[in-house]
Structures are given as structure tokens and as C-alpha cells.
VOSEBA-654606 format. One record per residue (C-alpha): chain; x negated, y, z negated; residue in three letters; residue number from 1. Coordinates in steps of 0.25 Angstrom, whole numbers, plus 5000, padded with zeros to 4 digits. Layout:
ATOM   drendren      X      Y      Z   kemar   balum
ATOM          A      X      Y      Z     ALA     NUM
...
This chain:
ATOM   drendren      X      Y      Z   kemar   balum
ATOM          A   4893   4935   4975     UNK       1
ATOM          A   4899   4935   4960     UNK       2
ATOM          A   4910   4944   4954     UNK       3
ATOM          A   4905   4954   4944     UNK       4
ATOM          A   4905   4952   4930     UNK       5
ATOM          A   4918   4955   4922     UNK       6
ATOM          A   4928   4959   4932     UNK       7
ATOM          A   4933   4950   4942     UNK       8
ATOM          A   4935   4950   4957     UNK       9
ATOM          A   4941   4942   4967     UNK      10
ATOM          A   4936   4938   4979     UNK      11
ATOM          A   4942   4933   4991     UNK      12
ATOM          A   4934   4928   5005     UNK      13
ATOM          A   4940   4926   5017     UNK      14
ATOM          A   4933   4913   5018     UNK      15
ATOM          A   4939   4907   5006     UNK      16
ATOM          A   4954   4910   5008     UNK      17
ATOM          A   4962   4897   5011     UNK      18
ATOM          A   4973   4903   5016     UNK      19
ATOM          A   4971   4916   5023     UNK      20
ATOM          A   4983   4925   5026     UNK      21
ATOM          A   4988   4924   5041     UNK      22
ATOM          A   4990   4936   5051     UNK      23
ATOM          A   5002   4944   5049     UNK      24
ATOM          A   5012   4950   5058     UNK      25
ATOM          A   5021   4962   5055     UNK      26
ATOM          A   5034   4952   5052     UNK      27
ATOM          A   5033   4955   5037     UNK      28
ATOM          A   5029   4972   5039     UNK      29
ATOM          A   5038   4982   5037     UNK      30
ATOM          A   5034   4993   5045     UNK      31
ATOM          A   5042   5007   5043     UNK      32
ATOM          A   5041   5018   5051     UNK      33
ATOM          A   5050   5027   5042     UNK      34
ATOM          A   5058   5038   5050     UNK      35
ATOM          A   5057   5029   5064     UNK      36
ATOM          A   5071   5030   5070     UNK      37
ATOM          A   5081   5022   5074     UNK      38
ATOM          A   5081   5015   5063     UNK      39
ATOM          A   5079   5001   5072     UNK      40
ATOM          A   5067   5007   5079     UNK      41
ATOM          A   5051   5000   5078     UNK      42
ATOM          A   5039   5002   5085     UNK      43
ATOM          A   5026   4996   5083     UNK      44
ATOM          A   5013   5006   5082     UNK      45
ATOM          A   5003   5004   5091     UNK      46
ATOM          A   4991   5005   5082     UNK      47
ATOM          A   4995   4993   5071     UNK      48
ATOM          A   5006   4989   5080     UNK      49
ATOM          A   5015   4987   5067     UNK      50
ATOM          A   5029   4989   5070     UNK      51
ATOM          A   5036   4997   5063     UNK      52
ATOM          A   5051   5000   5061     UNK      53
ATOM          A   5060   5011   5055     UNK      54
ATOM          A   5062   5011   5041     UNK      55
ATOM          A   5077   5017   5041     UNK      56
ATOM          A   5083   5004   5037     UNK      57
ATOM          A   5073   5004   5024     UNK      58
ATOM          A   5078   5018   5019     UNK      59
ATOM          A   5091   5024   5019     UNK      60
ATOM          A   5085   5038   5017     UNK      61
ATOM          A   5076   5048   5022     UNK      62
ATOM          A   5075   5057   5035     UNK      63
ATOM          A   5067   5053   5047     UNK      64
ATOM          A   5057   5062   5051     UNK      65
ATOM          A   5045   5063   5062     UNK      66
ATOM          A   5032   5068   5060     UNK      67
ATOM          A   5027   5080   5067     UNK      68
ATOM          A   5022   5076   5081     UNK      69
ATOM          A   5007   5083   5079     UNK      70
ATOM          A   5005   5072   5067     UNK      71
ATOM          A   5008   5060   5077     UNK      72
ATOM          A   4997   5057   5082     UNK      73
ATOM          A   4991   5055   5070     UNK      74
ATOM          A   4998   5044   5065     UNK      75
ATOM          A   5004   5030   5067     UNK      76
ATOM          A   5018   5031   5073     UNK      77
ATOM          A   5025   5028   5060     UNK      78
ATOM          A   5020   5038   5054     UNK      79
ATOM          A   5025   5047   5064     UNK      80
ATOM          A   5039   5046   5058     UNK      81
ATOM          A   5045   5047   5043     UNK      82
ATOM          A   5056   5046   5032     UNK      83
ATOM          A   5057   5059   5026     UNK      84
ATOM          A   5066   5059   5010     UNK      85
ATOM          A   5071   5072   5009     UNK      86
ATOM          A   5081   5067   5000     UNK      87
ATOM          A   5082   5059   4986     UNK      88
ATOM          A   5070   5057   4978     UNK      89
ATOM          A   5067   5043   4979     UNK      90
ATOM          A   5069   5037   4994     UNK      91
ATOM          A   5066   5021   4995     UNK      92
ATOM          A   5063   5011   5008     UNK      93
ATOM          A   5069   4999   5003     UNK      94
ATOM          A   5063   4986   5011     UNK      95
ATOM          A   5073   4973   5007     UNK      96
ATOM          A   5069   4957   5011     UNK      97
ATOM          A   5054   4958   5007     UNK      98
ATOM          A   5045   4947   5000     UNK      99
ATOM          A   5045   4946   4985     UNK     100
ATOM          A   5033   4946   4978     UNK     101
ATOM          A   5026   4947   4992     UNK     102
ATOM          A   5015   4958   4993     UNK     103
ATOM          A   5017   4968   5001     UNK     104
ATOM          A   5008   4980   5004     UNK     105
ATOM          A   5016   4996   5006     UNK     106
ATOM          A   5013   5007   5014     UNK     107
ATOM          A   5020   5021   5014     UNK     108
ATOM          A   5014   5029   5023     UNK     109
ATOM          A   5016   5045   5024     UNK     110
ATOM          A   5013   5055   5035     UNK     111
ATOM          A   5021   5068   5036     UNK     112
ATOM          A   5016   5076   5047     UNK     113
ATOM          A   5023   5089   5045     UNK     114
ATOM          A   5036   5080   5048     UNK     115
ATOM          A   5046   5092   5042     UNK     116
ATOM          A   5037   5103   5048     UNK     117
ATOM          A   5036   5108   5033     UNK     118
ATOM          A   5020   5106   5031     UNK     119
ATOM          A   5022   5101   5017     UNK     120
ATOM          A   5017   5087   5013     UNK     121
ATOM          A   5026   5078   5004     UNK     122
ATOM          A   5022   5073   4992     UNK     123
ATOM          A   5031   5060   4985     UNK     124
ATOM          A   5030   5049   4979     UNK     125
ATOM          A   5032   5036   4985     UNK     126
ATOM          A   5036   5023   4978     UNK     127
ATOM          A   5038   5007   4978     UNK     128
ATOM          A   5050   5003   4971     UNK     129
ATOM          A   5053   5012   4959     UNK     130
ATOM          A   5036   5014   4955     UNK     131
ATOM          A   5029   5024   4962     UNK     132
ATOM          A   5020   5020   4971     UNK     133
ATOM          A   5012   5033   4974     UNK     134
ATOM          A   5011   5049   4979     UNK     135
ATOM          A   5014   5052   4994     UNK     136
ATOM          A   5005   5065   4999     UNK     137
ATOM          A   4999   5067   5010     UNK     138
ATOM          A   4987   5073   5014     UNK     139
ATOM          A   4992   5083   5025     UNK     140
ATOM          A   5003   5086   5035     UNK     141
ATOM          A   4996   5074   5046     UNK     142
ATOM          A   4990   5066   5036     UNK     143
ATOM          A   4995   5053   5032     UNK     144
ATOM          A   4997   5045   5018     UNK     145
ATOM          A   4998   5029   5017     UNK     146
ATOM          A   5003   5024   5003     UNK     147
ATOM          A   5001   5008   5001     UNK     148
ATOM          A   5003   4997   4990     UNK     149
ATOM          A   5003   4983   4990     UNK     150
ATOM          A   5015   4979   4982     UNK     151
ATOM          A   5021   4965   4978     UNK     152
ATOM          A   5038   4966   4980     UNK     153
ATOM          A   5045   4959   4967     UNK     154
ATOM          A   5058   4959   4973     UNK     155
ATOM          A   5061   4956   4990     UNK     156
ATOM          A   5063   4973   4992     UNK     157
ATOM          A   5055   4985   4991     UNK     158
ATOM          A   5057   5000   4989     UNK     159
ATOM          A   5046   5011   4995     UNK     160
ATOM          A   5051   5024   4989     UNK     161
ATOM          A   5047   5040   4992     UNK     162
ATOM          A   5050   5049   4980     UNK     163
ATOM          A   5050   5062   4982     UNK     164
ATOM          A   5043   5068   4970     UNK     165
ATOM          A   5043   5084   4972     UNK     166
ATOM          A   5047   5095   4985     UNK     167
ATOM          A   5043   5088   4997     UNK     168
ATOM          A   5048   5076   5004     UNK     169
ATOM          A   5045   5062   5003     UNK     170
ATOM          A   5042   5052   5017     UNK     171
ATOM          A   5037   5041   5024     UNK     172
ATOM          A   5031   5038   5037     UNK     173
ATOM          A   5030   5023   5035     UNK     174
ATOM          A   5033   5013   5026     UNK     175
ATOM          A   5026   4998   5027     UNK     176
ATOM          A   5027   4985   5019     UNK     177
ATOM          A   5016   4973   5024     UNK     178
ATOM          A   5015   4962   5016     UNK     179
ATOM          A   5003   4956   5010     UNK     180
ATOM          A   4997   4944   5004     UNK     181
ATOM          A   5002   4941   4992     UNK     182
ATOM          A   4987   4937   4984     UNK     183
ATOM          A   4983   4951   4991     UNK     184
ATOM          A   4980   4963   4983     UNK     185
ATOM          A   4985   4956   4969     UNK     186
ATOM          A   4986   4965   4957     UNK     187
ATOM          A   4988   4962   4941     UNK     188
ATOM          A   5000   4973   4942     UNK     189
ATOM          A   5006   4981   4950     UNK     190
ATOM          A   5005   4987   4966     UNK     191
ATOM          A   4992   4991   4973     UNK     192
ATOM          A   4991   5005   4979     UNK     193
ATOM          A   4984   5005   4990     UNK     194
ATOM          A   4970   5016   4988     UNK     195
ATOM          A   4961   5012   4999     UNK     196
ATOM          A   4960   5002   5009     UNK     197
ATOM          A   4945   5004   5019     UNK     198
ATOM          A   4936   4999   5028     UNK     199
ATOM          A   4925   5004   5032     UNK     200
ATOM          A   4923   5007   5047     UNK     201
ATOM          A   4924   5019   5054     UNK     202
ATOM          A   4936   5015   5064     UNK     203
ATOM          A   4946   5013   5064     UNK     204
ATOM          A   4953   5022   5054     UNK     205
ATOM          A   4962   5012   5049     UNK     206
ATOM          A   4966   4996   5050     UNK     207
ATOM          A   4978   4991   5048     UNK     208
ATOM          A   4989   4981   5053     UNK     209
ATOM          A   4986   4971   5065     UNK     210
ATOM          A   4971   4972   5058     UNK     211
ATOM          A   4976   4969   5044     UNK     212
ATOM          A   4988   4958   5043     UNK     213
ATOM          A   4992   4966   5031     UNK     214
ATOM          A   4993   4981   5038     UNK     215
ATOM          A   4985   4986   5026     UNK     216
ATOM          A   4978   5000   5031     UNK     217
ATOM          A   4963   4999   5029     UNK     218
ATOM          A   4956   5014   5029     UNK     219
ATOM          A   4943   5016   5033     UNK     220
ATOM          A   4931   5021   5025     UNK     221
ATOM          A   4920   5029   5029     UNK     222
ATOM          A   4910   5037   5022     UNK     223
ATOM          A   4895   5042   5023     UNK     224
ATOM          A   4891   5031   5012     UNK     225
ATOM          A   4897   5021   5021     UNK     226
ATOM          A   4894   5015   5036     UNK     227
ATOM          A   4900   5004   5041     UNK     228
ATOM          A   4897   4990   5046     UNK     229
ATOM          A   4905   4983   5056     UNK     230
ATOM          A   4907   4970   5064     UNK     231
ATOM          A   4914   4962   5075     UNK     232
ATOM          A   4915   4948   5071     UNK     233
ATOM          A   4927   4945   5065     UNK     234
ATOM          A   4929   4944   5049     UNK     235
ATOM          A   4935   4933   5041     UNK     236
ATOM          A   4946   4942   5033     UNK     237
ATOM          A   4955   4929   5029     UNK     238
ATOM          A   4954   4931   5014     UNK     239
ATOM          A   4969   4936   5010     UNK     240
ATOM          A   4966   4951   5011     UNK     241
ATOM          A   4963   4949   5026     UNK     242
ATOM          A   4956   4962   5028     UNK     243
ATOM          A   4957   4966   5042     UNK     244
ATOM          A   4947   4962   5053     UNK     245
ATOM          A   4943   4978   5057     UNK     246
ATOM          A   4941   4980   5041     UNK     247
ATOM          A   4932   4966   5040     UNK     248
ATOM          A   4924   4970   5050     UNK     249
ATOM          A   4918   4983   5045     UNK     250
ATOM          A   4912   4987   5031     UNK     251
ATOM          A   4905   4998   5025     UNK     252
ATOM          A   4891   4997   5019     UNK     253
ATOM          A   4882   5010   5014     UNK     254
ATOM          A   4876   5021   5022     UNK     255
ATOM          A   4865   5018   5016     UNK     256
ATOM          A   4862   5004   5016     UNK     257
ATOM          A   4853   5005   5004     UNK     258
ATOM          A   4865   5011   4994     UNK     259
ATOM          A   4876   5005   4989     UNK     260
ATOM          A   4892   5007   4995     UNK     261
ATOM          A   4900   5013   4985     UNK     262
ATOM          A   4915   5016   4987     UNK     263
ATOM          A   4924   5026   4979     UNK     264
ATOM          A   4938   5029   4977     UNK     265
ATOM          A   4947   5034   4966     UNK     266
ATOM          A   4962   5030   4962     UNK     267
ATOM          A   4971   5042   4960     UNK     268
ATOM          A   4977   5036   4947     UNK     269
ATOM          A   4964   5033   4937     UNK     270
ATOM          A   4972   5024   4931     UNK     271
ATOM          A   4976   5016   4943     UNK     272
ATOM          A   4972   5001   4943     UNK     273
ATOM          A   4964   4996   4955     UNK     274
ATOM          A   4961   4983   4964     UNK     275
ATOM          A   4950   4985   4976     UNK     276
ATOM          A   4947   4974   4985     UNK     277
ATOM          A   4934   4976   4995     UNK     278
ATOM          A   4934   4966   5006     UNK     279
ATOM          A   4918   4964   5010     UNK     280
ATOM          A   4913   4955   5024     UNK     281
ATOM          A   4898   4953   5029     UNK     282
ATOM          A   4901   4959   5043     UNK     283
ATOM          A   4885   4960   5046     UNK     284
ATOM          A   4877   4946   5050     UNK     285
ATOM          A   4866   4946   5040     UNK     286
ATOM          A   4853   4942   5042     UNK     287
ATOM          A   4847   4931   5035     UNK     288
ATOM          A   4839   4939   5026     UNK     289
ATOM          A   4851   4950   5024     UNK     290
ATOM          A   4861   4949   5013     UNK     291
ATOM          A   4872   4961   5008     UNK     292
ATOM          A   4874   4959   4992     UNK     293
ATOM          A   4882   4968   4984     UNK     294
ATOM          A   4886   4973   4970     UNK     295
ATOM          A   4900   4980   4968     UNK     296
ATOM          A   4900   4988   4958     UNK     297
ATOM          A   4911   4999   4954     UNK     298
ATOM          A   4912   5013   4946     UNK     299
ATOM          A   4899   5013   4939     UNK     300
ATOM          A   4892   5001   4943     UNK     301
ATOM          A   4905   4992   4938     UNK     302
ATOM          A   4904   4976   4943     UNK     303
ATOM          A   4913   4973   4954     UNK     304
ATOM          A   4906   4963   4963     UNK     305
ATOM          A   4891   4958   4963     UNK     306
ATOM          A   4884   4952   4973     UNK     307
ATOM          A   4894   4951   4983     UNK     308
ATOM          A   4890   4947   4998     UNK     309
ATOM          A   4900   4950   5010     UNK     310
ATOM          A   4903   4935   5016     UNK     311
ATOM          A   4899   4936   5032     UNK     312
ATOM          A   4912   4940   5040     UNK     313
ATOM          A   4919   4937   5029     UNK     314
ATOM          A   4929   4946   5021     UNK     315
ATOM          A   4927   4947   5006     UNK     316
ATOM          A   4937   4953   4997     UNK     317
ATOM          A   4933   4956   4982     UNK     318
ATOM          A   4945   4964   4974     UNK     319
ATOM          A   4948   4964   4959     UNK     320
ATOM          A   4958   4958   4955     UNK     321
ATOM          A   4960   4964   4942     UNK     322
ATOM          A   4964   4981   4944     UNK     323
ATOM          A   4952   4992   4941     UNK     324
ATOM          A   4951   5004   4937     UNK     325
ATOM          A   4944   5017   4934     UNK     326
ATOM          A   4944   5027   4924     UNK     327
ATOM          A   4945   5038   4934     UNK     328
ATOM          A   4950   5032   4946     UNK     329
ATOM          A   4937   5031   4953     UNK     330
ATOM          A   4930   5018   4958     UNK     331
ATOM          A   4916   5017   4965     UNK     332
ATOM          A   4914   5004   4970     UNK     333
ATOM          A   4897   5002   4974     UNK     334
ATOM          A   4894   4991   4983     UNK     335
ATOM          A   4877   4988   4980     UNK     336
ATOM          A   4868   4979   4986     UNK     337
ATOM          A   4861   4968   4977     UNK     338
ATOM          A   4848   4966   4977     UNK     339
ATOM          A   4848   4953   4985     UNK     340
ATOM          A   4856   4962   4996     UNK     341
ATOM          A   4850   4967   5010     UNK     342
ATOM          A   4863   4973   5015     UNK     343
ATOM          A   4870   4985   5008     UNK     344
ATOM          A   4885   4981   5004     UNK     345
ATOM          A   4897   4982   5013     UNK     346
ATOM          A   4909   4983   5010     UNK     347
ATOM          A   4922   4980   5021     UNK     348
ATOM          A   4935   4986   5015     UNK     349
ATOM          A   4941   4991   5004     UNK     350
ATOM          A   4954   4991   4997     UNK     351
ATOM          A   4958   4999   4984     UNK     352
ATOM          A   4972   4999   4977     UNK     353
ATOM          A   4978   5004   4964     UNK     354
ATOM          A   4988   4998   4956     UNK     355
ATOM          A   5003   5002   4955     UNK     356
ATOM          A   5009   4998   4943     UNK     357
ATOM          A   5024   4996   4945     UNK     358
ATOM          A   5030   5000   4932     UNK     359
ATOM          A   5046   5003   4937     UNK     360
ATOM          A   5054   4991   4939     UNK     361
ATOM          A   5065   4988   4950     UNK     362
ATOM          A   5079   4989   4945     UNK     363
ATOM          A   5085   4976   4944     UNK     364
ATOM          A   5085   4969   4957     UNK     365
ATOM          A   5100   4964   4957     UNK     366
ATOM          A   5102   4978   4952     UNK     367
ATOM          A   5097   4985   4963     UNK     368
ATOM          A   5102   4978   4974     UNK     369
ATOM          A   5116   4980   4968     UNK     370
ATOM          A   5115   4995   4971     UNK     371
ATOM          A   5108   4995   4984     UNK     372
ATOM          A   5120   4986   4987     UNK     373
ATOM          A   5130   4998   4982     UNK     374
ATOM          A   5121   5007   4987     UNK     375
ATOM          A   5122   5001   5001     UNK     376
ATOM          A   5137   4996   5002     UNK     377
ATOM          A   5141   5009   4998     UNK     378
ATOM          A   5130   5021   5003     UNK     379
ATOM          A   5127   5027   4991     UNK     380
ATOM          A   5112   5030   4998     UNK     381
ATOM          A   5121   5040   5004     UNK     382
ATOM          A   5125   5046   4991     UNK     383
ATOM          A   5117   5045   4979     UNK     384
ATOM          A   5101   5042   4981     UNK     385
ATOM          A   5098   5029   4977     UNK     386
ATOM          A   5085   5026   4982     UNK     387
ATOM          A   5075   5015   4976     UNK     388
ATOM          A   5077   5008   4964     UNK     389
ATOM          A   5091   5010   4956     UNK     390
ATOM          A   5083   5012   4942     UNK     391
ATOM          A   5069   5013   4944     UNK     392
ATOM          A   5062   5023   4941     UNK     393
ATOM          A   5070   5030   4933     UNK     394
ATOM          A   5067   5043   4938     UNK     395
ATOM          A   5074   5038   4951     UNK     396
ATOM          A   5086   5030   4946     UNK     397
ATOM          A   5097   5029   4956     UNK     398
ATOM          A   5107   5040   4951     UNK     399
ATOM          A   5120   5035   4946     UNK     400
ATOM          A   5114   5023   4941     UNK     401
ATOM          A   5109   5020   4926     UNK     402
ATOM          A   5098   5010   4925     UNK     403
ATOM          A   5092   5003   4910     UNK     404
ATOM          A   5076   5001   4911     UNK     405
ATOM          A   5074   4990   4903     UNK     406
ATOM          A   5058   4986   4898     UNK     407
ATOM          A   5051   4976   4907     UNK     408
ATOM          A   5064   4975   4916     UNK     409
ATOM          A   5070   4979   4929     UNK     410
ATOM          A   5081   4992   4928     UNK     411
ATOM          A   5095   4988   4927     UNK     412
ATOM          A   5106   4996   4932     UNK     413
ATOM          A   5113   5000   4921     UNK     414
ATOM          A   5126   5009   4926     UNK     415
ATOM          A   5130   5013   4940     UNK     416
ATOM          A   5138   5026   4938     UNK     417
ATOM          A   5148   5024   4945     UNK     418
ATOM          A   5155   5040   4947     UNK     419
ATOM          A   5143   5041   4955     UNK     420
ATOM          A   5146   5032   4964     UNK     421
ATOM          A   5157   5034   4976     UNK     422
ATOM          A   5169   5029   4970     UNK     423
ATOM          A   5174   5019   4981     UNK     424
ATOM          A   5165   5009   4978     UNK     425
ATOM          A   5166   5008   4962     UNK     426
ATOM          A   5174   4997   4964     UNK     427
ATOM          A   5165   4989   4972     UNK     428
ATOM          A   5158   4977   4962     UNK     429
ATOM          A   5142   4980   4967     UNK     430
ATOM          A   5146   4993   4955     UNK     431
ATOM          A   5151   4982   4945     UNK     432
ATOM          A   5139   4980   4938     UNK     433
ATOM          A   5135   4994   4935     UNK     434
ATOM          A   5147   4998   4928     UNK     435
């Protein structure tokens, strides 16, 4: 194998990993089933066996609501209950204690199932910290929407926020933090958005947690250009993105063994910036005189990988570590035998992300945790809606406060105005510094 000719890969075998990253247990998840009452309540679903717990002591706003009963079936039982926002524009899950500078990977995920009896599908925006992190919408009343990014913390807390953002009403079905490998999923700048994540097998229809250490959801991929291969032995993963077992062990190759394997996909934003990592094994015994060789070639016949062999049981994975991107958002990636090759290509997985670029700062820490503290000793949630960050954006800036934006710096809070503020507690020194 060699790596293509003015643009560089990495590749990672598991083979050649010295430290490989151990099993991991549910101690460091945060599972939220939002709406689940009491607030003290858990339960672990049957399928993952992930427990999750309610998410009433993360929020301190929102109405608990139930799905209709004919969408339950359909659906995990976290999804079968929400948080609903009928009130303020911006509504934040604050999660406190976490890791600093530790990776962690986010998911939102949305079902609403008719839960108001009005038969009209929300639309918001859904944010992390003060940037936006993308556009809720569902496809239909029973259909569901899954939102995830891979996000590194700078601080030791995290806000996840629904904004609503025209006549309908935000919500949530779940909310679920997981963390991650650190020299996983490494970008230049910025967040990963999570665009596709497949394997290609025909069941089942998705693999997640106790199968993948990382509870990252893994989709699978079927098309007529495709069949796929599959085996039973047992597949060296140990590299640091530890693919799942049931996604090693199956890979898709062409219908037609003589033509090339060609994926497609398109980013919504043409400007968005990508990072693909395609994870390959040799899960077929090949005969002596057999061998599967491949060029990978992307839009127009563009080098990505040239004559590249699957390692036997053996998982493989190739990603950029630079971002890509297209003029018009669409990529074609073609997977072509050599002429030494006897085999048509394979391919086992497949993960596609695009960049966030977080250009709205967090007001100053210090800052902020000086008005939570007011906003906690003395209730104010009750009163006024201060939800997310004090300053950040300024289109969301908590009312009654004045905020200065300085260049390349974090907010400051300027001014605490201090009429709007009950006046039993003007005295009390957490006002001091902002008037």
C-alpha cells in the first residue's frame, strides 16, 4: 500500500497500536431520558441495556409530556417521553462536574409523536453553548431525528440548548453525553457533526452500545449497487476507533464483481469542511493465488488511497486528517481494482462529519458563575429568563444585563441593572461587582 500523491492520509492498524483502549462501562455516560418523572426515577432499556435517568435535575424549565401510545412501539423507551418548551426562547440543559479538555461525543435526539394532538411538526434550532449547532425537523408525526457531534469541553461544564426560532414548539426526547478517546476524531478547528455513520449488512438495523464501547449509532447501508459479505471469526478492532465487532465482520463489495464500488453523499452547507474515515478488514480466506487490491479515488477520479489491501481480520482505518471539501457539496468516492487484484474492493464501514466552527465565545467564566449563583440563591429562573450563556450570542443576552464583546476575548458583564431585580436582595455583595 502507499498513500496517494499530494494529499496525506493516516492510517491506523489495529495490529500496530501499542496501547489499545480498554472496555468501557456506563460509569462515565449520561443517559437522559427527558420528561421521565419522578425526577429520581431510572431504568435500563432492554435492547442497549443503557440505563437512563431523568433529566429534571439538568433543567429547570420545560413541561413533561408523553408521546401518543400508537407511536410506542416504534421506538425505544426514551423516546416514549419528552421536554416540551412552551416558554422563552432559549431553554438550556446545563451538565456541571465534567472533564476538561476531554472529548466527548453529543446526541439530541427528537421524536414527537403527535404528543400535543396538534399534528404539526416542530421546527427549532438546537444549540451547544452559545454557537448553533444545527436545524431540528422531523420527517413526519412517527418518525424520528438523531442530532450528534463530537465536541471537545474547554471548561468542566456544558450547555445543550433548544431555540425556538418561529411558531411551533421546541423538544426533546433524550439527551446523551459518552465520552471518547481523546486522539479520536481530531480536527484542525472546530466540532465534527456527525453526517453518516454505516455498515453494510442487511441486519440488524442499527448497532450501538454494548457492541460499540463508545455508544456511537452505526446505520446500515443497503443498495442495489451493493451486496454484502460477511463472516464469523472474530475481528481484530483494537486500533483507537475500535469499531464494533457486528460492523467488522461484514463489508460491502459491488453487485457486480467486475465494476467498481462507488459511494455518494452531499453535505447540506457547500461550504462545510469534511473529515471521512473508512474502516476496511479482509473478512474472506483467500486463496493462494487470490488477492483484493484497490485504488480510491474521489469526485472525478481525485487520489485518495492507491493500492490498498484489506490486512486479514484485521481492521484498517484510513481518514484525512486535513478537512475536504467540494465546490458543491457532493463527494463520489470509487473503490477500483488494480490490475494485480482478483477480488473486487470492500469496504467495512464508513463515517462522514462536517465541521462546526465555534465562533461565539463563553462569557467569562468567573463572570458566569457569579450569576448563576444569584440566579440560584435568589430564583430569578422563576422571574426573568435567563437561560444559557449571560452574553453569548447577543441576540440571547440575559435581560437586564449589559455585556462588552471584546476582539479575540471572552464577554465581560458589564452592568447588572439592578431596578430589574427584586429589591431585597440589592444589598447582598454577589451584586457588588456589577454596579
Amino acid at each position: 500500500m502507499k498513500p496517494l500523491h499530494g494529499f496525506l492520509l493516516f492510517l491506523i492498524t489495529a495490529y500496530c497500536i501499542f496501547e489499545s483502549v480498554q472496555a468501557q462501562d456506563q460509569s462515565e455516560f449520561i443517559s437522559l431520558a427527558c420528561g421521565l418523572v419522578p425526577k429520581d426515577k431510572t431504568y435500563t432499556e432492554r435492547t442497549t441495556n443503557i440505563t437512563y435517568k431523568s433529566d429534571a435535575n439538568y433543567i429547570d424549565s420545560g413541561s413533561v409530556e408523553r408521546i401518543n401510545d400508537a407511536y410506542k412501539t416504534l421506538f425505544q423507551q426514551q423516546a416514549w417521553t419528552l421536554r416540551s418548551f412552551p416558554e422563552g426562547q432559549r431553554n438550556c440543559y446545563n451538565f456541571l462536574n465534567l472533564t476538561g479538555n476531554r472529548k466527548y461525543l453529543i446526541r439530541g435526539s427528537f421524536v414527537y409523536g403527535n404528543y400535543d394532538g396538534l399534528n404539526q411538526i416542530p421546527k427549532f434550532d438546537l444549540h451547544v453553548g452559545p454557537n448553533k449547532w444545527t436545524s431540528v425537523k422531523l420527517d413526519g408525526v412517527g418518525n424520528s431525528s438523531i442530532h450528534e457531534m463530537i465536541h471537545v469541553l474547554k471548561q468542566d461544564r456544558l450547555q445543550v440548548c433548544l431555540v425556538k426560532t418561529g411558531d411551533t414548539t421546541p423538544f426533546i426526547s433524550s439527551l446523551e453525553l459518552r465520552p471518547l478517546h481523546n486522539e479520536t476524531y481530531v480536527t484542525q478547528s472546530g466540532s465534527l457533526i456527525a453526517v453518516s455513520r454505516v455498515y453494510f449488512s442487511p441486519t440488524p438495523l442499527f448497532v450501538r452500545y454494548d457492541e460499540d464501547i463508545y455508544d456511537r449509532t452505526w446505520l446500515r447501508q443497503l443498495d442495489n449497487q451493493t451486496v454484502t459479505i460477511s463472516t464469523d471469526l472474530l475481528v481484530n478492532t483494537s486500533n483507537l476507533y475500535n469499531v464494533p465487532q457486528p460492523v467488522a465482520k461484514t463489508a460491502g463489495v459491488p453487485a457486480n464483481a467486475s465494476q467498481p464500488l462507488t459511494l455518494d453523499w452531499s453535505l447540506d452547507d457547500i461550504n462545510a469542511q469534511s473529515y471521512i474515515y473508512m474502516h476496511f478488514a479482509e473478512i474472506q480466506d483467500l486463496g493462494d493465488d487470490e488477492i483484493r487490491e484497490f485504488n480510491i479515488t474521489y469526485n472525478g477520479g481525485k487520489n485518495w488511497y492507491t493500492y490498498f489491501r484489506p490486512r486479514k481480520l484485521s481492521i484498517t482505518t484510513v481518514y484525512n486528517p486535513a478537512p475536504l471539501s467540494s465546490p458543491d457539496g457532493n463527494f463520489s468516492f470509487t473503490f477500483a481494482m488494480t490490475g494485480n487484484s482478483t477480488l473486487p474492493p470492500l469496504i467495512n464501514a464508513l463515517e462522514v462529519y462536517k465541521v462546526l466552527d465555534l465562533l461565539q465565545r463563553d462569557t467569562d467564566q468567573d463572570e458566569v458563575s457569579a450569576m448563576v449563583n444569584i440566579k440560584t440563591s435568589y430564583e430569578l429562573s422563576i422571574k426573568v429568563s435567563w437561560k444559557g450563556d449571560p452574553c453569548s450570542p447577543l441576540l440571547y443576552r440575559w435581560e437586564g444585563l449589559s455585556c462588552s464583546y471584546p476582539d479575540s476575548e471572552s464577554p465581560r458583564i458589564i452592568t447588572l441593572y439592578i431596578l430589574f431585580v427584586h429589591l431585597k436582595v440589592l444589598t447582598s455583595p454577589r451584586f457588588r461587582k456589577f454596579y
